[in-house]
N, C-alpha and C positions, 0 to 999 in steps of 0.2 A: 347395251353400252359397250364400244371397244376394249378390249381386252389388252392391259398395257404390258402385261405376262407376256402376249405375244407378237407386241410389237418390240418390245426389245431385244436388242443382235439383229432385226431387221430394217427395223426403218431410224431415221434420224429423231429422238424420242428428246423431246421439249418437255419436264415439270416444271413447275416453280411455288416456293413457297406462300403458305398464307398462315396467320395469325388465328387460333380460336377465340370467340368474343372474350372481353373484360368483365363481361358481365352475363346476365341471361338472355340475351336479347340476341339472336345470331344473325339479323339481318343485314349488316354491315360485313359480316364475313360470306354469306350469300351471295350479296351482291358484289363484294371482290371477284366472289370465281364466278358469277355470272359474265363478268367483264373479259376475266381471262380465258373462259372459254373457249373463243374461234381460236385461241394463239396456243395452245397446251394440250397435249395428250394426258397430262395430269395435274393435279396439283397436293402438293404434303398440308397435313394439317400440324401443327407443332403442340408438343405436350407442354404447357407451363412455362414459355422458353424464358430463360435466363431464370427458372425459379422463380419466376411473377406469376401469381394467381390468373389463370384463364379456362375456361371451360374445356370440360374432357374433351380430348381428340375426336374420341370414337362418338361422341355425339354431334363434334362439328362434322366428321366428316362421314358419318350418314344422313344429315341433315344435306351436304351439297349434293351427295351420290342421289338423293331422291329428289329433293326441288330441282335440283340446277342439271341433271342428269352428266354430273362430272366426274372421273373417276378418282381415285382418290387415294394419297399414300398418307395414313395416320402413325405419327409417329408415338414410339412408348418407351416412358425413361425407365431405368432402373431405382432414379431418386425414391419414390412415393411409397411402391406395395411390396412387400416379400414376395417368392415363388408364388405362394397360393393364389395372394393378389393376381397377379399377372395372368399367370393362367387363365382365372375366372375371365378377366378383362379380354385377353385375345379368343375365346369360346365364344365373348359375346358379340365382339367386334366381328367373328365371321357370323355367327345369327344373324345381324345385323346388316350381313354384306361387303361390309369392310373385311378385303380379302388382302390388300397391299399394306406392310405394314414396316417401319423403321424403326430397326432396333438403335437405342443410343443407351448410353451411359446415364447423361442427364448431368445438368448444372447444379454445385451444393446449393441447398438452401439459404446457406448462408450470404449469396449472389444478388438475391432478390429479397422479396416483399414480406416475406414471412420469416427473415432470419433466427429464428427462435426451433423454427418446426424444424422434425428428424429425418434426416436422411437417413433411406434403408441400404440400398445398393448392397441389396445379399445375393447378388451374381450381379458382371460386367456385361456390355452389350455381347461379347461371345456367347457368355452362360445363357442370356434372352434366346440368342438365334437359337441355341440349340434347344430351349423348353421349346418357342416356334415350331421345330422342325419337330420337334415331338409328337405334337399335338396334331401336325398334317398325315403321322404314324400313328395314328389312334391314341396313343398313351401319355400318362402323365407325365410329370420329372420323377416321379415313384416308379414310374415301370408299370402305373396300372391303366387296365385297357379299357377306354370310354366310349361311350356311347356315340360314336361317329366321329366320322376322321375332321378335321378342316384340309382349307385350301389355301392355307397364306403365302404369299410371295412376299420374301423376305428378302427387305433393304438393310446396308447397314453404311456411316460415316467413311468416308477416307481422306485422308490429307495431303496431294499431292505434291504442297510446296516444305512437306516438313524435313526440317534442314538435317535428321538421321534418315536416310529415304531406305536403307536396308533395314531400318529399325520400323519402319510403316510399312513399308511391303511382308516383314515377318510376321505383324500386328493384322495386315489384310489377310492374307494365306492362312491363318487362326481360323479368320470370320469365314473364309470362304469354307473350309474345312467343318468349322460348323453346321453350317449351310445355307449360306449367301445366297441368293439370288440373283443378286445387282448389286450398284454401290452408288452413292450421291456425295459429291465431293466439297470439301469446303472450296472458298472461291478461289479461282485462277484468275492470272491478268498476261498469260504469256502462253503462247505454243509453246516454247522449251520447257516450261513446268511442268507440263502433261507427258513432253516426249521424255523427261527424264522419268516421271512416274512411271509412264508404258516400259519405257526400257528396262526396269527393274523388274521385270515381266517377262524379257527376252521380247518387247515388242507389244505384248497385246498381254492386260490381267485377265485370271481366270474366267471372271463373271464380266456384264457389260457394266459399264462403267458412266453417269453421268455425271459432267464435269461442271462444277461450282461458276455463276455470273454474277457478281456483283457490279451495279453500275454503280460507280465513286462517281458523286454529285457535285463536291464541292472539294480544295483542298485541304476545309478542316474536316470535312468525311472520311477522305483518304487519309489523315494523319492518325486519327482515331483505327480507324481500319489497319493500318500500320502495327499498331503496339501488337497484333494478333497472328499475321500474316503479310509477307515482303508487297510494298508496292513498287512497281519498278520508276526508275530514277525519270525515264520517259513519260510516263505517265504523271508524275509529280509535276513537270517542270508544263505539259499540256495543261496542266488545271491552275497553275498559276497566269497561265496566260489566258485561256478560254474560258474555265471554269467545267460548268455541269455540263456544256456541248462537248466538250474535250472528252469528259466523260462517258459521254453516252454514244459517243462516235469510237470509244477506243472498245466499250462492251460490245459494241456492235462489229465492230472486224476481228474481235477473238472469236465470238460466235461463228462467221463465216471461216476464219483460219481452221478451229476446229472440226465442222463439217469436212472442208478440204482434207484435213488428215484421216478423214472418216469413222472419227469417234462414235461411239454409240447415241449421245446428244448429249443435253445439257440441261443442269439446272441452274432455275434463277431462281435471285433474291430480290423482289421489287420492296422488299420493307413498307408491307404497307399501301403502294401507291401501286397501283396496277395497270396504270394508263401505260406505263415504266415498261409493260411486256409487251404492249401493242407497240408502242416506240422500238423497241427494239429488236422484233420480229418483223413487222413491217416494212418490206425490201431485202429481209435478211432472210430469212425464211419462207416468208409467207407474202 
């Protein structure tokens, strides 16, 4: 299987998200990354996202890494397990193969489906990177030395368009220091968002960097999308007049702008629909 470790900082690196099943049943999520496949050098599995009950990461995404032979970034919250939790959980996820992994913070519980259950969040996605990078050092977050090393290549969040951008560049430089890997970015809708993010950088961040796609469907999608992250004024006033072509014609020349700037790649968010990444690689990339 390609090795995404070492396609990135060299080639133009395409993820895109996918959903762990609702249920026990994973062939719905299977056959997602079946689909996405020919368009992606990767795809993330999400841990519980928004705090709604979904099947463990690490069992979605050794189930695609062996059926679908795709590689695979699992992501792991801090919401759910203390250290020891965690720990246990990344030991098994490299057992298992699962070598690419995304540290996050994690949505409270009280977001989603179970608002009753505890959130733990006894270390922030920093404190994760660093048990991570522990663990690739033989040792625990104790300092004791185990019975073989791992290999994880650790991801973590960044936010290009947040409006303190010296307060998320200090917030990145942490994680990097920790020991980042890479980074996957919430969504972009502009080259200037990204060149103000690089610029805080002096030009280029320490680690590569792939940069958030969402494709705004409709413009009650965009307005929800909104409350979260700026959509721009252009883009708004396309989806009133086009609608989901507007959209998916405008993710598609970010995609190409970015390449041109020679980013490291890009992640998507097909929400779901994956037809979404063939649509919008197709002529664009591939």
């Amino acid at each position: 299987m390609p090795n995404l470790k070492n396609k990135l900082g060299k080639n133009f690196v395409v993820t895109c998200e996918l959903d762990p099943p609702r249920g026990s049943d994973p062939e719905k999520t299977l056959a997602e990354a079946k689909a996405v496949k020919p368009f992606v050098d990767a795809v993330n599995i999400s841990d519980s996202p928004q705090a709604n009950l979904r099947m463990t990461p690490i069992v979605g995404a050794h189930l695609v890494q062996t059926k679908v032979g795709l590689e695979v970034i699992a992501h792991f919250t801090c919401r759910d397990r203390n250290v020891l939790g965690l720990q246990a959980e990344l030991l098994g996820a490299h057992a298992l193969g699962v070598h690419n992994v995304l540290a996050l913070y994690g949505d409270p519980p009280e977001k989603g489906d179970h608002p009753n259950a505890k959130g733990v969040f006894e270390v922030d996605a920093i404190g994760l990177t660093k048990i991570a990078k522990g663990l690739n050092q033989g040792l625990s977050q104790t300092g004791r030395e185990l019975e073989g090393k791992t290999t994880l290549n650790v991801a973590v969040a960044a936010n290009p368009g947040a409006n303190d951008i010296e307060k998320e560049k200090n917030r990145f430089l942490e994680k990097v220091s920790a020991g980042a890997d890479f980074a996957q970015t919430q969504p972009v809708f502009d080259v200037e968002t990204v060149e103000r993010f690089q610029n805080a950088f002096g030009g280029k961040p320490p680690v590569p960097v792939l940069y958030g796609i969402l494709p705004v469907r409709s413009l009650e999608m965009a307005e929800r999308v909104g409350k979260w992250v700026k959509i721009p004024d252009a883009l708004m006033d396309a989806l009133k007049k086009d609608g989901r072509a507007a959209g998916m014609a405008w993710a598609k020349r970010t995609i190409e702008e970015l390449r041109e700037l020679k980013v490291p790649g890009v992640h998507l968010y097909p929400l779901g629909r994956p037809k979404v990444v063939e649509e919008l690689l197709v002529g664009t990339l591939v």
